[in-house]
C-alpha positions as CSV (number, residue, x, y, z in Angstrom):
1,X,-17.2,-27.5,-7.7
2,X,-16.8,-24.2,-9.8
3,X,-12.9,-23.2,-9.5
4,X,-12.9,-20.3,-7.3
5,X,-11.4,-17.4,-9.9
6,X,-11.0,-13.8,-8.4
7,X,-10.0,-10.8,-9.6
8,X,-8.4,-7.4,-8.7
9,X,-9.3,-4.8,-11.3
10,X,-7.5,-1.5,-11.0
11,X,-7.8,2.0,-13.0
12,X,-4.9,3.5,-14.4
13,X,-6.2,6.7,-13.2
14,X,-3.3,6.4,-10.6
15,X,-0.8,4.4,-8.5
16,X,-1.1,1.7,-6.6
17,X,-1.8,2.6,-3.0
18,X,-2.7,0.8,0.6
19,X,-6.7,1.2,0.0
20,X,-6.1,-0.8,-3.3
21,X,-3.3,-3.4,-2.1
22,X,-5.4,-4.3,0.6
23,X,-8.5,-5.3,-2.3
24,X,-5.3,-6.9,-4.1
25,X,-3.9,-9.3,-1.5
26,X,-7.6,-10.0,-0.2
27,X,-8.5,-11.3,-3.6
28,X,-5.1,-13.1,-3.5
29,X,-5.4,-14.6,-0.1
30,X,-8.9,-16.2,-1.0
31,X,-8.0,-17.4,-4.3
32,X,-4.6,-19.1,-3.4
33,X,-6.4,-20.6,-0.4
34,X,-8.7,-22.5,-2.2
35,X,-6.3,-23.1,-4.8
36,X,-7.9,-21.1,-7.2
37,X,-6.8,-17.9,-9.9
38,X,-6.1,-14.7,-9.0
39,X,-6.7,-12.3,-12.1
40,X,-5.1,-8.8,-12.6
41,X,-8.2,-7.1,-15.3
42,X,-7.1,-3.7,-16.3
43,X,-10.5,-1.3,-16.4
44,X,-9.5,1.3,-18.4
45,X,-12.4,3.1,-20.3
46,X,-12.1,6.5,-18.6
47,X,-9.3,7.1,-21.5
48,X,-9.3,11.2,-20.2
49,X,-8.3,10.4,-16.6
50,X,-5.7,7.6,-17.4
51,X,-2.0,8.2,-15.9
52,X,0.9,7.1,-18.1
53,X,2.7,4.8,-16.6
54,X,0.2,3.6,-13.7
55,X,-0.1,0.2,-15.7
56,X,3.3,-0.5,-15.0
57,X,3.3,1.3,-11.2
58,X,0.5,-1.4,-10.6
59,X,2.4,-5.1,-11.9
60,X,5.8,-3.8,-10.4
61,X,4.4,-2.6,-7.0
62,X,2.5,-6.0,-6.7
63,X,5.1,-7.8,-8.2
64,X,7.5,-6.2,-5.5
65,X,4.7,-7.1,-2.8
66,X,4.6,-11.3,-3.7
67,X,1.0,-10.4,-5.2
68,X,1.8,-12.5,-8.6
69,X,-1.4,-12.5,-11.0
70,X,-2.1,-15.7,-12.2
71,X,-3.4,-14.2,-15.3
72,X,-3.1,-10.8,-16.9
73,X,-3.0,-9.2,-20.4
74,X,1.1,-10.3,-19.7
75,X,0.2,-14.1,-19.0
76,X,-3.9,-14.7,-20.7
77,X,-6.0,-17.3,-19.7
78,X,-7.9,-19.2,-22.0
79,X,-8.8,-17.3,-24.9
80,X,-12.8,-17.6,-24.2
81,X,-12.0,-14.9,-20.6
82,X,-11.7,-12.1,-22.9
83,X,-8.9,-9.1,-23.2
84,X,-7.7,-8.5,-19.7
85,X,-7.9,-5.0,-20.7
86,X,-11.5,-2.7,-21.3
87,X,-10.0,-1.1,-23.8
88,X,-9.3,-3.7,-25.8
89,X,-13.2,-5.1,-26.0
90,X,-15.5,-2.0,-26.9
91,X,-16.7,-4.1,-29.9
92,X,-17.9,-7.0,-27.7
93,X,-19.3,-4.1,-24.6
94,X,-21.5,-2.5,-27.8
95,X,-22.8,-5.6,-29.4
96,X,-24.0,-6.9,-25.8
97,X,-25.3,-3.4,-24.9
98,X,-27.5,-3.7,-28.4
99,X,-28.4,-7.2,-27.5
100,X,-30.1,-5.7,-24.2
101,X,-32.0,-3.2,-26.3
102,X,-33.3,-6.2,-29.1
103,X,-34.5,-7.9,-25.7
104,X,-36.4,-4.9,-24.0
105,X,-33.7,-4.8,-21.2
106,X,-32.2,-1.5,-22.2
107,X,-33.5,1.2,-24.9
108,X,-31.3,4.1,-26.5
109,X,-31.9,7.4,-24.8
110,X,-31.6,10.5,-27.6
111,X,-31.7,13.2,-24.4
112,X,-28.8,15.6,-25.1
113,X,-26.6,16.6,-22.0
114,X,-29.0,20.5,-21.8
115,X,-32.2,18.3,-21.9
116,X,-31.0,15.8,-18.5
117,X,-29.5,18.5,-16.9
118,X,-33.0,20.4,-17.2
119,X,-34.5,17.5,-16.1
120,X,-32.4,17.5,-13.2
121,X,-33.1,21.2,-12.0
122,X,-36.8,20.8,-12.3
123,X,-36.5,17.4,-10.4
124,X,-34.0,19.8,-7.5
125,X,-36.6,22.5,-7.7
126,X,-39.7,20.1,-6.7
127,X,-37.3,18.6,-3.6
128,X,-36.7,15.1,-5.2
129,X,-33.5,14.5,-3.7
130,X,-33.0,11.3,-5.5
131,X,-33.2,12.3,-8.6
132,X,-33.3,9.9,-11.7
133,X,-33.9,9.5,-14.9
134,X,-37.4,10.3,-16.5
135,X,-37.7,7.7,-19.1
136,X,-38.5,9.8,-21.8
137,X,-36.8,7.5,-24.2
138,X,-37.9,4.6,-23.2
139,X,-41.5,5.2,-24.7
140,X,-40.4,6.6,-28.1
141,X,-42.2,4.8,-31.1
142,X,-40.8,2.9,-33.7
143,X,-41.0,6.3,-36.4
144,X,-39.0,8.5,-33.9
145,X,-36.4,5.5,-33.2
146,X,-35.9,5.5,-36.8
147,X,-36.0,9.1,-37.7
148,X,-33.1,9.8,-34.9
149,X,-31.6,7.0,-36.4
150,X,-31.5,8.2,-40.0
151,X,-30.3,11.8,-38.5
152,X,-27.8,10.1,-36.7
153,X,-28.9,11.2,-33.6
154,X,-26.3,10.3,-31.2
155,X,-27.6,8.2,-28.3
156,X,-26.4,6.5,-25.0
157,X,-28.1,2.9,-24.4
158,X,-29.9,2.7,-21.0
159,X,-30.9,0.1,-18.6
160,X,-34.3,-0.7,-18.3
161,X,-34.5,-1.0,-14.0
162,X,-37.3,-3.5,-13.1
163,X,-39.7,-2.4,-9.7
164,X,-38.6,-5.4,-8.0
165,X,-36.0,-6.0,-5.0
166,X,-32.7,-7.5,-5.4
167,X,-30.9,-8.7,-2.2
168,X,-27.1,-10.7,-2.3
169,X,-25.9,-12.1,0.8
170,X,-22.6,-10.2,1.4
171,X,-19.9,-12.3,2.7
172,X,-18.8,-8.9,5.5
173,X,-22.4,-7.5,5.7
174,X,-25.2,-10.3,5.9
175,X,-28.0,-10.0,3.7
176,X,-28.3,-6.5,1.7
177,X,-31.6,-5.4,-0.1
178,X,-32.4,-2.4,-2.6
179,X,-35.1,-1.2,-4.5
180,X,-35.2,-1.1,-8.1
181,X,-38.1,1.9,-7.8
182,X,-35.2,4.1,-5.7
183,X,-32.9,3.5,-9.2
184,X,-33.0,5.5,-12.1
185,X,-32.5,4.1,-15.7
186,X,-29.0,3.8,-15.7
187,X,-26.6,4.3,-18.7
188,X,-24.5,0.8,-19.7
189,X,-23.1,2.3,-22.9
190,X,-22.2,6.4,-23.5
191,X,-22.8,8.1,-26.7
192,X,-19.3,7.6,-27.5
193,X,-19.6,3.8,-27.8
194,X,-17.9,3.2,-24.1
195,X,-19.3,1.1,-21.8
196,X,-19.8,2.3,-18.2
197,X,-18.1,0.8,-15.3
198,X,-21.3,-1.3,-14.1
199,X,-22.0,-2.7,-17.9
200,X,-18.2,-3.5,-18.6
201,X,-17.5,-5.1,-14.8
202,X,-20.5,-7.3,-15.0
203,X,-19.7,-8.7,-18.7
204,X,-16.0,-9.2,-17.5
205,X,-16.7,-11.0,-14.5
206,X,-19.2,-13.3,-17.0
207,X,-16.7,-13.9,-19.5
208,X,-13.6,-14.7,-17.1
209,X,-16.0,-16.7,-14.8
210,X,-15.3,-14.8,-11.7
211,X,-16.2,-16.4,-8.8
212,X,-16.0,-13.9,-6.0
213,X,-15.9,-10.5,-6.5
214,X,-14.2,-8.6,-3.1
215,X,-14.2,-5.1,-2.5
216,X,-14.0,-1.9,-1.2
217,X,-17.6,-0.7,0.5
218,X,-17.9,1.8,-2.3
219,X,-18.7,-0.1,-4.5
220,X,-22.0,-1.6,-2.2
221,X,-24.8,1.1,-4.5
222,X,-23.7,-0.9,-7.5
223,X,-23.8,-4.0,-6.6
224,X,-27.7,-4.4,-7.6
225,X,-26.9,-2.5,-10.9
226,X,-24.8,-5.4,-11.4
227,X,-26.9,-8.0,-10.7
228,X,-29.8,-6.8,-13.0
229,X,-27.6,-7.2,-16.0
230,X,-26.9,-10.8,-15.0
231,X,-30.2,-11.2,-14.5
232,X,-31.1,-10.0,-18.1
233,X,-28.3,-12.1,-19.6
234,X,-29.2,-15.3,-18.1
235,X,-25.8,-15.3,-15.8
236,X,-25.0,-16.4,-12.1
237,X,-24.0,-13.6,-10.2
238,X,-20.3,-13.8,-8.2
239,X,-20.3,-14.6,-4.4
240,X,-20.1,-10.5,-3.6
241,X,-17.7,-9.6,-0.7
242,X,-17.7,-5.5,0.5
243,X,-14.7,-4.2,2.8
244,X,-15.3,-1.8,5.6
245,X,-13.4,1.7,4.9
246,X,-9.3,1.7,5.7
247,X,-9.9,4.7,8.2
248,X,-6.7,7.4,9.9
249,X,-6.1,7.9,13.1
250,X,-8.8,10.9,13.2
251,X,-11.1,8.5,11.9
252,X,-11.4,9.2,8.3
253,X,-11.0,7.7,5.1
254,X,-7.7,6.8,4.3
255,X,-6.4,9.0,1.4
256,X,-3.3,11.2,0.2
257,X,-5.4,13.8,1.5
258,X,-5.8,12.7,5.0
259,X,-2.2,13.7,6.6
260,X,-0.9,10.1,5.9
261,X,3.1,11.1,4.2
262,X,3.2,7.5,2.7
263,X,0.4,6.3,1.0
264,X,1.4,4.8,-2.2
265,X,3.2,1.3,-2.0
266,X,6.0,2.8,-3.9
267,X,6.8,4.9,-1.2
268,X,7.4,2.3,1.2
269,X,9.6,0.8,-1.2
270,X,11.4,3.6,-1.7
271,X,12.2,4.1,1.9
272,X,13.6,0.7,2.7
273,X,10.5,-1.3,4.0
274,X,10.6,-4.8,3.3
275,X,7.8,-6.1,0.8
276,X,7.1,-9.2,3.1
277,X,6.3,-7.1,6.1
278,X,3.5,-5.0,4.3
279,X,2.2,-8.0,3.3
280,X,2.1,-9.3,6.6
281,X,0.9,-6.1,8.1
282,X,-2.3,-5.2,5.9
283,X,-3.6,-8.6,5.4
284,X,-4.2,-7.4,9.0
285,X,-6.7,-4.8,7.6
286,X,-10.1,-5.7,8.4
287,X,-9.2,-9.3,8.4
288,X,-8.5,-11.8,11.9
289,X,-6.4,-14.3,11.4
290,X,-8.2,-16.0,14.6
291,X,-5.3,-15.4,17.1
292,X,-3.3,-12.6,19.2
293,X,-0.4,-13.5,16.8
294,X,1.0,-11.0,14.1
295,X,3.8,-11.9,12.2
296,X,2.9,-14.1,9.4
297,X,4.4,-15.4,6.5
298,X,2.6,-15.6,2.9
299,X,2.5,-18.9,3.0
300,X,0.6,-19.2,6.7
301,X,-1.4,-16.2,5.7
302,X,-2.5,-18.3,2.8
303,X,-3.4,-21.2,4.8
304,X,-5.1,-20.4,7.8
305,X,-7.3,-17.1,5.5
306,X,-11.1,-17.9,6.2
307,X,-13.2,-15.2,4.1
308,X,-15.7,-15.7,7.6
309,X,-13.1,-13.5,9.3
310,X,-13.5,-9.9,7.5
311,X,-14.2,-7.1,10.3
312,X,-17.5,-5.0,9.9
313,X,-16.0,-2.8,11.5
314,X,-13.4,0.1,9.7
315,X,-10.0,-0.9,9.9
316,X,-7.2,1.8,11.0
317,X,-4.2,2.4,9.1
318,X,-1.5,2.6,12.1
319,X,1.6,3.7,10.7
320,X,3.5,2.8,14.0
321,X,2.2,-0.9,13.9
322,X,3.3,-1.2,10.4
323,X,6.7,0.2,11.0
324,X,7.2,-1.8,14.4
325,X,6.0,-5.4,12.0
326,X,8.7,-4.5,9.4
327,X,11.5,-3.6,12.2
328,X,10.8,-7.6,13.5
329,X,11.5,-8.5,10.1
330,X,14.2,-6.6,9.8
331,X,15.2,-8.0,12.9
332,X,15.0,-11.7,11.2
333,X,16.8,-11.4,8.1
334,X,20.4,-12.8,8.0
335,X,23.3,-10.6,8.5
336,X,24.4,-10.8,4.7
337,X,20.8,-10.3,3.7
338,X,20.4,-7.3,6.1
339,X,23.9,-6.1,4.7
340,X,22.9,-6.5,1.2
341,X,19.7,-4.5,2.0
342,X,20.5,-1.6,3.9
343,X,23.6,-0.5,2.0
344,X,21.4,0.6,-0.9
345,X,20.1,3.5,1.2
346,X,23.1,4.7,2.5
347,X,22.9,8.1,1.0
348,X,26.4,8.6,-0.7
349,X,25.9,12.2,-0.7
350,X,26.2,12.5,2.6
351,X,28.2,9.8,3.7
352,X,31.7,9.5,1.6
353,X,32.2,5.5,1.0
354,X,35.6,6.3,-1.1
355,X,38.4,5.1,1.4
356,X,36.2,2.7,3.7
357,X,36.9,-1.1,3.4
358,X,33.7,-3.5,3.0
359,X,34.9,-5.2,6.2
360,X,35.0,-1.8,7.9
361,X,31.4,-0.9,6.3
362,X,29.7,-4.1,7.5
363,X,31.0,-3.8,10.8
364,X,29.5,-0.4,11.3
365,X,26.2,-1.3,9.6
366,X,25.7,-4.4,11.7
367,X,26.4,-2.4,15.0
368,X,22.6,-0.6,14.0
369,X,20.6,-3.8,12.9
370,X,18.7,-4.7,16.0
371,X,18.4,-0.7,16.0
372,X,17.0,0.5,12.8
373,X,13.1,0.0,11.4
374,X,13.3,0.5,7.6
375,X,16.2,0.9,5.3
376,X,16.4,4.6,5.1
377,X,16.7,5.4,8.8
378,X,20.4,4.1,8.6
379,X,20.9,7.6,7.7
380,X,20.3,9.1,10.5
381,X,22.8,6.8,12.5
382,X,26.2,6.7,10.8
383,X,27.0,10.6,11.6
384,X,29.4,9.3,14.4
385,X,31.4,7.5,11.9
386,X,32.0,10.3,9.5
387,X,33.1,13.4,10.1
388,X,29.4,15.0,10.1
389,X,28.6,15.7,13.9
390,X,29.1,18.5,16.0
391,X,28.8,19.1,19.4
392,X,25.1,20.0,20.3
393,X,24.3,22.3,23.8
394,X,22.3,19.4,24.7
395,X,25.6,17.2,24.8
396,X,28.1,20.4,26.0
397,X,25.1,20.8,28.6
398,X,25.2,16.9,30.0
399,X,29.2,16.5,29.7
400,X,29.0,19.6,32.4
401,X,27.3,17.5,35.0
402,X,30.4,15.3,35.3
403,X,32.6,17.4,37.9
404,X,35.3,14.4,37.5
405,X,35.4,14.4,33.6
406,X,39.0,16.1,33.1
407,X,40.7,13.8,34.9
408,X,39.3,10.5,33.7
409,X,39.4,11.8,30.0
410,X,43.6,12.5,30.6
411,X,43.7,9.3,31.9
412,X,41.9,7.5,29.4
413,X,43.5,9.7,26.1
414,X,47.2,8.7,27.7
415,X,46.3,5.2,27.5
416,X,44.4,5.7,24.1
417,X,47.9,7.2,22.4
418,X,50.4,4.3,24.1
419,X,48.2,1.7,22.7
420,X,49.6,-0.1,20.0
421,X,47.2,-3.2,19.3
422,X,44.2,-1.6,18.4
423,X,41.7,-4.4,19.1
424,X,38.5,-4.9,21.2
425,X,39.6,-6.2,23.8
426,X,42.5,-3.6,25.2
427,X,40.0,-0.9,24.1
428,X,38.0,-2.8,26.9
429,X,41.1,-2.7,29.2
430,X,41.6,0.4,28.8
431,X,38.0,1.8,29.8
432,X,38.5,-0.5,32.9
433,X,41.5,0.6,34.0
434,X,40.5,4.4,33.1
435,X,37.8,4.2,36.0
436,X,40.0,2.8,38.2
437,X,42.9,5.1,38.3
438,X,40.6,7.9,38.0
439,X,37.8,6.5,40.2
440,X,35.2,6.8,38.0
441,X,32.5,4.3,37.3
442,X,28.4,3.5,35.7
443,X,27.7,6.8,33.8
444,X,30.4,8.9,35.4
445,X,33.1,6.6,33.8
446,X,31.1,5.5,30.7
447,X,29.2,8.9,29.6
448,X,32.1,11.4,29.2
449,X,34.1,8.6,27.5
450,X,31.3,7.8,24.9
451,X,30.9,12.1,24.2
452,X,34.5,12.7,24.2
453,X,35.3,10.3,21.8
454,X,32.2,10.2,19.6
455,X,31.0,13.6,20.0
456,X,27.3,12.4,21.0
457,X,25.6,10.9,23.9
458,X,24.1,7.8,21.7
459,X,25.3,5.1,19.9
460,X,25.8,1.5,20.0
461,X,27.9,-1.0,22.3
462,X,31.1,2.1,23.5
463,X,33.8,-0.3,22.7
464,X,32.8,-1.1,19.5
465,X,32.1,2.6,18.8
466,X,36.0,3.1,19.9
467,X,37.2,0.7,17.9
468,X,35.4,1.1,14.5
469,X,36.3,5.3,15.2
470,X,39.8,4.3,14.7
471,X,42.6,5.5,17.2
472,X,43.6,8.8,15.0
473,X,39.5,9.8,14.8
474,X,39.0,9.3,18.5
475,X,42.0,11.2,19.3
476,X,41.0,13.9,17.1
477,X,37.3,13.7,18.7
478,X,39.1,14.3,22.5
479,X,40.9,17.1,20.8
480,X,38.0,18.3,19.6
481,X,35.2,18.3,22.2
482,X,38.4,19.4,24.9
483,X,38.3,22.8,22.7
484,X,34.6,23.3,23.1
């Protein structure tokens, strides 16, 4: 059986985003299922449009993400796959192209950019909406072939399309048919010596013996381009594959455009997701995994992936789905893995780490972890623990509606300032006791104590707020909201 090879071939025209990470870890989920290569092939021939530094955004992000290329231009294959970048093969794209033209698959088209152009406004102007090209070219003689060629004409090399039909069974979609008579003559090399994307694919898939080739839909229109230059070469065509549109909530394509605030994997990263959860939540995109279950590992993603289980249907990019499957892992990791984590977005700016103790730090930072979704959100829940909150009119409001509150909180502050053991369990005593003497108890005992001392209604487990506040804070937080 030919090894199953597959490929995820990315343009440095920008970053690596959740439309291409889901081609990425499809690709890698069917090749490491059947024990096969996944390939990382770098298409870079649109030289004006290429982003410094995208090359590097794509390894590290899938790096990052557990999508490890089996071969790349940083790890080659065998040396008969090729350059793993376009860029690096225009000699070996132009002497194939000029093979097509020896053979009468392809001829060079003279037409200068006015002359198509023309073409295309007469073609407009008669209400051809599929417009093509005209052939001219294609019937030159042999005098004006070598006259342009002796004036150094410059010329683009053009596929020759047979009237014939071309259908590919399509691993999401069935059985797909075009026409060769609705295709123009399209261009495989430009006049600058550049192959075109559907030349360049085609003799990169041939020469690192791609075995499935899976997608986004887009690329569906150029699928039988494809498959008439292996045709003309005498190749097999891949096993094609075409993914349904990653959709938003309104229904339209997922893009930077569409209202999405995190699109790009780096993002994600950035704000304290964990790399297995993604994963885990778009192999999810317009795949089943057969079951109502949802967190997956890599490894169980990689056994039980069946390429019969891709949705015809558009997938939708829930951002609350994702965020809720990276809060279970979150949920999962160890304590001194969650520790090691989440301190690296504490924001230091904002929260002064000088004089705290790592004992005191992990303490706090443990009270939020069944609490907090993604790294960066432990910002938004260590303001009781510094001196960064004040007292909102929501809080002043609700502390109002306990008529008793003066007389518990004397009770409780006495207690609070005879104490000499500061530990959790006469903190405890000394709540209990509190409701008792001032018959208090539920909210009306537990409520004013948690705002008076912590200047908020929210927070974790009261006596462990108390304790961590330290006796000289939560006597200055009494002080404090008392004043108000």
């Amino acid at each position: 059986m030919k090894k199953i090879r597959l490929r995820y071939a990315p343009s440095p025209t920008g970053f690596l985003h959740i439309g291409n990470t889901r081609t990425a870890l499809m690709n890698y989920l069917f090749a490491k299922h059947f024990n096969g290569d996944f390939i990382v092939r770098i298409e870079d021939t649109d030289l004006e449009r290429n982003v410094e530094g995208a090359i590097e955004s794509q390894f590290a992000n899938l790096n990052w993400l557990g999508i490890i290329p089996d071969e790349s231009f940083l790890n080659p294959g065998l040396p008969t796959y090729g350059k793993y970048m376009q860029s690096q093969k225009f000699d070996h794209y132009q002497k194939l192209a000029l093979d097509l033209v020896a053979q009468q698959h392809a001829y060079k088209c003279f037409c200068t950019p006015e002359e198509l152009e023309a073409d295309y406004e007469a073609q407009v102007a008669k209400g051809i909406v599929a417009t093509k090209y005209n052939k001219k070219c294609l019937s030159l003689s042999k005098t004006q072939l070598e006259q342009n060629t002796q004036e150094h004409k410059p010329f683009s090399i053009r596929f020759n399309v047979p009237e014939k039909s071309w259908t590919f069974h399509d691993l999401v979609r069935g059985d797909v048919t075009f026409q060769g008579k609705d295709l123009g003559d399209f261009v495989i090399l430009k006049s600058n010596g550049i192959p075109t994307y559907n030349f360049a694919v085609v003799v990169d898939d041939y020469d690192m013996q791609i075995s499935h080739v899976i997608r986004g839909e887009e690329h569906i229109s150029n699928t039988p381009r494809q498959m008439m230059i292996f045709d003309a070469f005498g190749w097999n065509y891949p096993q094609f594959a075409h993914l349904t549109l990653i959709v938003d909530a309104s229904g339209k394509k997922l893009s930077k455009r569409s209202g999405n605030a995190l699109f790009f994997i780096e993002q994600y990263q950035k704000q304290g997701y964990l790399p297995e959860a993604i994963f885990n939540y778009i192999a999810l995109l317009g795949w089943s995994p057969g079951s109502e279950q949802e967190i997956f590992s890599k490894a169980e993603l990689i056994k039980i992936f069946d390429e019969t289980r891709f949705s015809k249907s558009p997938s939708t990019f829930d951002m609350t789905k994702m965020t809720w499957i990276n809060s279970q892992y979150m949920k999962a990791l160890s304590d001194q893995d969650y520790l090691n984590f989440v301190k690296k977005f504490i924001d230091q700016n904002q929260f002064d780490l000088t004089n705290k103790t790592d004992a005191w730090l992990n303490a706090v930072l443990l009270l939020f972890k069944k609490e907090i979704d993604f790294g960066e959100q432990i910002n938004h829940k260590l303001d009781l623990f510094f001196d960064t909150l004040q007292l909102s009119d929501e809080t002043k409001s609700l502390l109002n509606q306990f008529a008793h509150r003066h007389a518990l909180i004397d009770v409780f502050e006495n207690k609070i300032r005879e104490l000499e053991q500061w530990n959790l369990e006469n903190i405890k005593l000394i709540i209990k006791n509190s409701g008792v003497e001032s018959e208090s108890k539920g909210k009306d005992l537990f409520m004013p104590i948690r705002i008076y001392t912590s200047k908020t209604e929210h927070g974790p487990s009261l006596v462990d707020c108390i304790y961590l506040l330290g006796k000289e804070k939560v006597l200055a937080n009494i002080d404090f909201v008392k004043q108000q």
